[in-house]
C-alpha positions as CSV (number, residue, x, y, z in Angstrom):
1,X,67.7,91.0,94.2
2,X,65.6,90.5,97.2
3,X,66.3,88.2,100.2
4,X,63.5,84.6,100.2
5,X,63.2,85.0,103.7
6,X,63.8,88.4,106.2
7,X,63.8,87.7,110.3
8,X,63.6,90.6,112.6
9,X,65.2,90.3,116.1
10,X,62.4,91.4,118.7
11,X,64.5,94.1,120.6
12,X,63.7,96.1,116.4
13,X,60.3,95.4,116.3
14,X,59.8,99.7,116.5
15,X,62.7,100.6,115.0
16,X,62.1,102.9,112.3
17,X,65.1,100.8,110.1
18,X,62.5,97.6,110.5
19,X,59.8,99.3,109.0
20,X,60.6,98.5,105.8
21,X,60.3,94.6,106.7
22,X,56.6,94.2,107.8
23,X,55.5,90.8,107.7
24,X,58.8,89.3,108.8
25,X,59.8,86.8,110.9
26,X,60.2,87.3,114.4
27,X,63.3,85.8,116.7
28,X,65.6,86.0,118.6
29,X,67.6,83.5,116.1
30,X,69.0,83.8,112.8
31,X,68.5,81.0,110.5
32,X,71.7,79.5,111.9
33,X,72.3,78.3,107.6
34,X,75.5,76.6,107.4
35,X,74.9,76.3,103.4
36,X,77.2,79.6,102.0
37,X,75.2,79.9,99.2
38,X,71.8,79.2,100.7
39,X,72.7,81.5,103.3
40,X,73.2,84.8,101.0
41,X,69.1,84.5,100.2
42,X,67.9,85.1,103.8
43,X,68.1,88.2,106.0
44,X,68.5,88.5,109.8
45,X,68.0,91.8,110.8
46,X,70.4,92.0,114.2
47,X,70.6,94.2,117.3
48,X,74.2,95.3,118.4
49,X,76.2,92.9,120.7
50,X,79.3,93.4,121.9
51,X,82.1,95.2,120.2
52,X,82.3,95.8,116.6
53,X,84.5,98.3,115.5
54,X,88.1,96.9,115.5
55,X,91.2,97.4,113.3
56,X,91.1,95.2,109.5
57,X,91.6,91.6,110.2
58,X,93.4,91.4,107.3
59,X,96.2,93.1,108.7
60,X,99.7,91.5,109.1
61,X,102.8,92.6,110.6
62,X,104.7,91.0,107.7
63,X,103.3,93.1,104.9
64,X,102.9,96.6,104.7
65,X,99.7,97.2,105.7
66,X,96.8,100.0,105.5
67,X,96.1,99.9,108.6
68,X,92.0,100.6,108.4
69,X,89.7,100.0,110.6
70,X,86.3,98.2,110.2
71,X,82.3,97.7,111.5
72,X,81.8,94.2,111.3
73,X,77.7,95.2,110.9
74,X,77.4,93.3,107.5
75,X,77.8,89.2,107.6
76,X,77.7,87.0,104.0
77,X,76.9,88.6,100.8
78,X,74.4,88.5,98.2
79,X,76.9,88.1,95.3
80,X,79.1,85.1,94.7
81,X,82.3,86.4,94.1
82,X,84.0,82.8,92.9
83,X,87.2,83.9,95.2
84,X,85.4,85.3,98.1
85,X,87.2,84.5,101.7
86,X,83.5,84.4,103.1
87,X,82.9,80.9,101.8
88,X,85.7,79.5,104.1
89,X,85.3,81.8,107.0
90,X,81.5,82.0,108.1
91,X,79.6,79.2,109.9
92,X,76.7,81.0,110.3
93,X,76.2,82.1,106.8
94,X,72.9,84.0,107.0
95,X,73.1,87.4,105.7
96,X,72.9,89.5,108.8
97,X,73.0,93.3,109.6
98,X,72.9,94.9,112.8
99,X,70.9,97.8,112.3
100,X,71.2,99.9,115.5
101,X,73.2,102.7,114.2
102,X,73.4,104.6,117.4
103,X,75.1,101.6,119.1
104,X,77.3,101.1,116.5
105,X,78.4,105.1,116.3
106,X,78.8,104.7,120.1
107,X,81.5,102.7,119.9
108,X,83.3,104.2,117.3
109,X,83.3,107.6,118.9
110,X,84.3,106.3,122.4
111,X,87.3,104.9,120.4
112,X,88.5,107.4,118.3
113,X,88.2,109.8,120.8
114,X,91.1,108.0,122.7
115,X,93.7,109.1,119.9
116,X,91.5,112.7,118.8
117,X,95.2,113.0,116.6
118,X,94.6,110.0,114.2
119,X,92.2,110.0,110.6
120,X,90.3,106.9,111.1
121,X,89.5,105.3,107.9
122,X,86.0,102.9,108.9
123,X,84.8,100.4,106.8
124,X,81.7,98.5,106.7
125,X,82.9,96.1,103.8
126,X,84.7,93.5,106.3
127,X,82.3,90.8,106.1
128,X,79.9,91.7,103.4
129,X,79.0,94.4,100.6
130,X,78.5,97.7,101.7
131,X,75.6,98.6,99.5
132,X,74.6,95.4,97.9
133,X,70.9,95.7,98.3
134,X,68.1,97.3,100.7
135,X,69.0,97.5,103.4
136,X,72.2,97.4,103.3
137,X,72.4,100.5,101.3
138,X,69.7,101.9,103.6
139,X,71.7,101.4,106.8
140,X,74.7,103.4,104.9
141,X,72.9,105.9,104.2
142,X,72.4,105.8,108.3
143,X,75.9,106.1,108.9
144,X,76.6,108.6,106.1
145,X,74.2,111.1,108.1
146,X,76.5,109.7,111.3
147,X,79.6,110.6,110.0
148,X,78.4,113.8,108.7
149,X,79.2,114.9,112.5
150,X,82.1,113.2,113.6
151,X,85.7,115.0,113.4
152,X,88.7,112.6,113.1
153,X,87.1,109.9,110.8
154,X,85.9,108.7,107.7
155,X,83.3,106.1,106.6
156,X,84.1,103.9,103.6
157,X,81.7,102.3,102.1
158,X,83.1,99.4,99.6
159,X,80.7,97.8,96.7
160,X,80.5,95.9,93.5
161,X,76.7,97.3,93.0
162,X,75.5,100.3,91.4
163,X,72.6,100.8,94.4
164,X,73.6,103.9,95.3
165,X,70.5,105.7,95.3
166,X,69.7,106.2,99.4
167,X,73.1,108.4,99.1
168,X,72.0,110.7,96.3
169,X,70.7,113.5,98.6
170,X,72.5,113.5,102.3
171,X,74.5,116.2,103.2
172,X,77.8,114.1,103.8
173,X,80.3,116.6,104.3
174,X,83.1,114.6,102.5
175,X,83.5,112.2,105.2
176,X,81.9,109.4,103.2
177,X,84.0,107.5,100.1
178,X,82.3,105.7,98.4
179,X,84.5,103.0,96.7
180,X,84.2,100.4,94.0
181,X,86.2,96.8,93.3
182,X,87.0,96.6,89.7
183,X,88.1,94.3,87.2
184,X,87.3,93.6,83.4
185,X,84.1,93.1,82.1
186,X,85.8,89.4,81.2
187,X,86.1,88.8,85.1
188,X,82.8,90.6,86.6
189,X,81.6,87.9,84.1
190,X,83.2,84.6,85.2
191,X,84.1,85.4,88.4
192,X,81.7,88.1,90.1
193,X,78.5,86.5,89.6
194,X,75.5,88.8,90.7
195,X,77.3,91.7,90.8
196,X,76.9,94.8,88.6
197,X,78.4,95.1,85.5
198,X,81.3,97.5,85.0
199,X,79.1,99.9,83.1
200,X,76.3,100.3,86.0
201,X,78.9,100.5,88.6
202,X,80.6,103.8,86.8
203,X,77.4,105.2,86.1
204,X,77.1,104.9,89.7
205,X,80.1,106.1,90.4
206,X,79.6,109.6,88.6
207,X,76.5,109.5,90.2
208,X,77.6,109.8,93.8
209,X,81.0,112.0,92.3
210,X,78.7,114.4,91.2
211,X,77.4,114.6,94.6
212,X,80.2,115.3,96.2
213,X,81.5,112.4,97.9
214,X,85.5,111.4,97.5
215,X,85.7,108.0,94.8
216,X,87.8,105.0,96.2
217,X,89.1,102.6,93.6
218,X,90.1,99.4,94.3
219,X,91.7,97.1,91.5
220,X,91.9,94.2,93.9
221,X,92.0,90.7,93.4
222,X,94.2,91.6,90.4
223,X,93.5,88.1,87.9
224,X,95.8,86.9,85.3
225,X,94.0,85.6,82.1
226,X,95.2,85.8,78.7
227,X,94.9,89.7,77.4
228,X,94.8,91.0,81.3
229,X,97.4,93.7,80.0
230,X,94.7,95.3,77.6
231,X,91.7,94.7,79.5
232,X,93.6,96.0,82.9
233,X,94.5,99.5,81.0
234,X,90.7,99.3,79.0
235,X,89.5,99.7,82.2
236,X,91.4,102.2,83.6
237,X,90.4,104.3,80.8
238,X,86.5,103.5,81.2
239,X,87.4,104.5,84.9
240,X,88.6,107.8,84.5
241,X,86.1,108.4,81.3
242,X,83.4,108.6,84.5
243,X,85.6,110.3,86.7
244,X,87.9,113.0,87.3
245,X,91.5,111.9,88.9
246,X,91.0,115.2,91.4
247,X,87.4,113.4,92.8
248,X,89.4,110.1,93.4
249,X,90.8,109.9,97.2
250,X,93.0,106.7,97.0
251,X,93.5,103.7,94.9
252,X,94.7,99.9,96.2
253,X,96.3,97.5,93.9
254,X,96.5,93.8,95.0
255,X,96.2,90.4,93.5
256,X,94.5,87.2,93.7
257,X,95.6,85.3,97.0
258,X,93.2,82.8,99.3
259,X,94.8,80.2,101.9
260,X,94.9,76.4,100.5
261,X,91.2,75.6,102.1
262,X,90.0,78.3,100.1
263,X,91.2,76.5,97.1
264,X,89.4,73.6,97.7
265,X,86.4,75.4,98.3
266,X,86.9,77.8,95.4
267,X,87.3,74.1,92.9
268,X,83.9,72.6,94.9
269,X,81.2,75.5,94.6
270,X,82.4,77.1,91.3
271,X,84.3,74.6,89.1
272,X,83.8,76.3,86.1
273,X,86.4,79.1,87.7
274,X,89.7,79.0,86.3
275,X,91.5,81.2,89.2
276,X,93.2,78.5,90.8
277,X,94.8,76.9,87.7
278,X,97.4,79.5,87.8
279,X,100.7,79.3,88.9
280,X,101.1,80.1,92.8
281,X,103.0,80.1,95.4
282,X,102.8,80.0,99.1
283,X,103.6,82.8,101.1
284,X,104.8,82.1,104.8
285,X,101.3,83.8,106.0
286,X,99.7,80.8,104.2
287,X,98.2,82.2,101.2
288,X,98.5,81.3,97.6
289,X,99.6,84.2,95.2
290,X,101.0,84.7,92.1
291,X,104.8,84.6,92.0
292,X,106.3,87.7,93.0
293,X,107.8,88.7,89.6
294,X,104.3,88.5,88.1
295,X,102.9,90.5,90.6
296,X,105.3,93.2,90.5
297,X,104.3,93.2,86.5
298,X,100.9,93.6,87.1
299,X,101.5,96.8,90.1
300,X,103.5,98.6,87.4
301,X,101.2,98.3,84.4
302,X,98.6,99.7,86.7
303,X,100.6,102.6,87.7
304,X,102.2,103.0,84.0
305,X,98.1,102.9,82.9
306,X,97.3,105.5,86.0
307,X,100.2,107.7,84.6
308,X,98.5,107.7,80.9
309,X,95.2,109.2,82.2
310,X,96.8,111.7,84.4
311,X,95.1,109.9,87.6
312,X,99.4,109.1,89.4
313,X,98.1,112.4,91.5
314,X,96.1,110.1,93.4
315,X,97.1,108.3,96.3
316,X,97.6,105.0,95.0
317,X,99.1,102.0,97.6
318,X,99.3,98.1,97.4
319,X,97.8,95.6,99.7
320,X,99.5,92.8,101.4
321,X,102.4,93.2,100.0
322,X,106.2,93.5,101.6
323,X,108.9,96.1,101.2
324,X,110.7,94.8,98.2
325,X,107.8,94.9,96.4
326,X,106.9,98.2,97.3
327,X,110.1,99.0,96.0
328,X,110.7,97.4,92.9
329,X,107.4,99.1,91.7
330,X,107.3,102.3,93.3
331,X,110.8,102.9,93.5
332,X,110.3,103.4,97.2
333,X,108.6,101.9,99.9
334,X,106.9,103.1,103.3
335,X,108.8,101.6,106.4
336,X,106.5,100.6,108.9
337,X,102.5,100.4,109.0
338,X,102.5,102.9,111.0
339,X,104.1,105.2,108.3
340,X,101.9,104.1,105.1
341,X,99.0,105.2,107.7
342,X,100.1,108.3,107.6
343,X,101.1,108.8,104.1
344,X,97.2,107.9,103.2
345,X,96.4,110.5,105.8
346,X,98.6,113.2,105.2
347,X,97.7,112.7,101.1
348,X,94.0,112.9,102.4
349,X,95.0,116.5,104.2
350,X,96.3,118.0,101.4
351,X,93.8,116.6,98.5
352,X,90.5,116.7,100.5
353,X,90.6,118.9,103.6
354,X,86.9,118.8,104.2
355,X,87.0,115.1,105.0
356,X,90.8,115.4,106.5
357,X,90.8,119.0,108.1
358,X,94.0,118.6,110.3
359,X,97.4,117.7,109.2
360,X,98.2,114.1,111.0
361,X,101.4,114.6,113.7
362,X,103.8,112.0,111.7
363,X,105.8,110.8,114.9
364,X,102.6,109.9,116.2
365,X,102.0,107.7,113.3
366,X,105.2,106.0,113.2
367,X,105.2,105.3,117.2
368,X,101.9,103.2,116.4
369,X,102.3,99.7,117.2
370,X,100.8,96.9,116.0
């Protein structure tokens, strides 16, 4: 997929990253496209302004949170998810990229370096794929070679594509995952549209394994449709057919959930999708999900499925999700944000100590505030 139109700030005209774009546009202005899905065929190629790097937005002191941190250098998407968040949250929907890495790895190290004791998990995937298309998948091949050098952080890089390619050969050092979104082929179908199908996205991901780099999985959004038990444990199986559990550094679980203006926008630009014909309820952070009994069903079959391929060795957590349901899955919960945090980091330490080389200090983790 390539973008209709590409505009290049002036302040990149010579950098090397802009290269690739000769013939573009030049301005100081992006498109300004307040059409979503117009906006995901042009390309504004950005300089860095202003801070960046900041903690998940997503985070919320109700739910037991992950606690990651994020470089909002990606805005919009080529694919069109039918639940994507983006289509309710942008107002300038061009798909932008800042492409200064050295700006952008500025800022990270001047803030990690203010708590040298923490693992930083960094991801690019905030507003936008990580490796949809060139250059997106050229500027994280960027930071890859960035983070090569750093000492208390990892990049995560967070896709539903297969164009892995610029990775292939970087010395990376561990301290790049490279993780994938995955549901049945039955949902990439109806409800990922434009993304790669299940079978190029695990022969992508034995691709990158078999370089080296640590596998994130991510079966979130979780979508209820009749047969989601057998598809859900199909694919775990096709999963761990293309990879080993001991190259897989953490798994999320979470399900479906989008605010009630999402709904309506979900029913407007895809109303083929059935997603929001399910039951759901509203949470007091003002987001539709399933109800929790059906959530908790769907956690445990995952685990249960995890178990039957010998993968419950990795580090597997749930996102946005309180205590109780922690509980009633796992048997056990972690108590504060602060302390799941540190459970991803100490897992990290012990699993892959090339990307994690020093144990995390646990008061310091559960003293975090957020």
């Amino acid at each position: 997929m390539k973008p209709k139109s590409v505009t290049l700030h002036p302040d990149l005209i010579r950098h090397p990253f802009s290269q690739n774009f000769k013939g573009a546009r030049v301005s100081k202005k992006s498109p300004m496209l307040t059409d979503y899905r117009q906006g995901k065929r042009h390309l504004f190629i950005s300089p860095k302004k202003g801070d960046i790097f900041h903690i998940c937005a997503s985070l919320d002191t109700r739910y037991i949170c992950c606690s990651t941190h994020v470089i909002s250098h990606i805005s919009n998407c080529p694919f069109e998810c039918t639940y994507c968040f983006l289509q309710n949250y942008l107002t300038d929907t061009t798909l932008t990229v800042v492409a200064d890495t050295k700006a952008i790895m500025a800022e990270i190290k001047d803030k990690v370096a203010k708590q040298p004791w923490r693992f930083f998990r960094i991801g690019t995937w905030e507003l936008g794929d990580s490796l949809a298309l060139p250059p997106l998948n050229q500027m994280a091949a960027a930071l890859v070679k960035e983070f090569a050098l750093t000492k208390n952080c990892v990049l995560k890089l967070r896709t539903k594509s297969s164009a892995v390619e610029p990775l292939m050969d970087l010395d990376h050092q561990g301290k790049t995952v490279v993780s994938w979104t995955l549901n049945p082929p039955e949902i990439i179908a109806k409800e990922e549209i434009a993304t790669a199908p299940l079978e190029k996205r695990l022969m992508a991901m034995e691709k990158v394994a078999r370089c080296g780099y640590p596998i994130g999985l991510h079966f979130d959004p979780m979508i209820l449709f009749n047969g989601w038990q057998n598809a859900y444990e199909g694919l775990i199986k096709m999963v761990f057919s293309a990879v080993r559990p001991k190259d897989v550094i953490w798994i999320s679980v979470g399900s479906l959930r989008f605010n009630p203006e999402m709904k309506k926008k979900i029913e407007n630009n895809y109303p083929s999708s059935k997603i929001t014909a399910q039951e759901l309820v509203l949470g007091d952070d003002n987001k539709f999900r399933y109800p929790r009994p059906v959530r908790q069903d769907m956690y445990s079959l995952i685990l249960d499925c995890l178990k039957n391929v010998g993968a419950d060795q990795c580090f597997t957590y749930l996102c946005m999700e309180r205590w109780n349901v922690w509980e009633r899955v796992f048997g056990r919960y972690p108590v504060s944000i602060g302390h799941l945090d540190y459970l991803i980091a100490r897992s990290v330490h012990k699993r892959f100590p090339k990307t994690c080389p020093t144990m995390p200090p646990k008061g310091k983790y559960m003293a975090l505030s957020y």
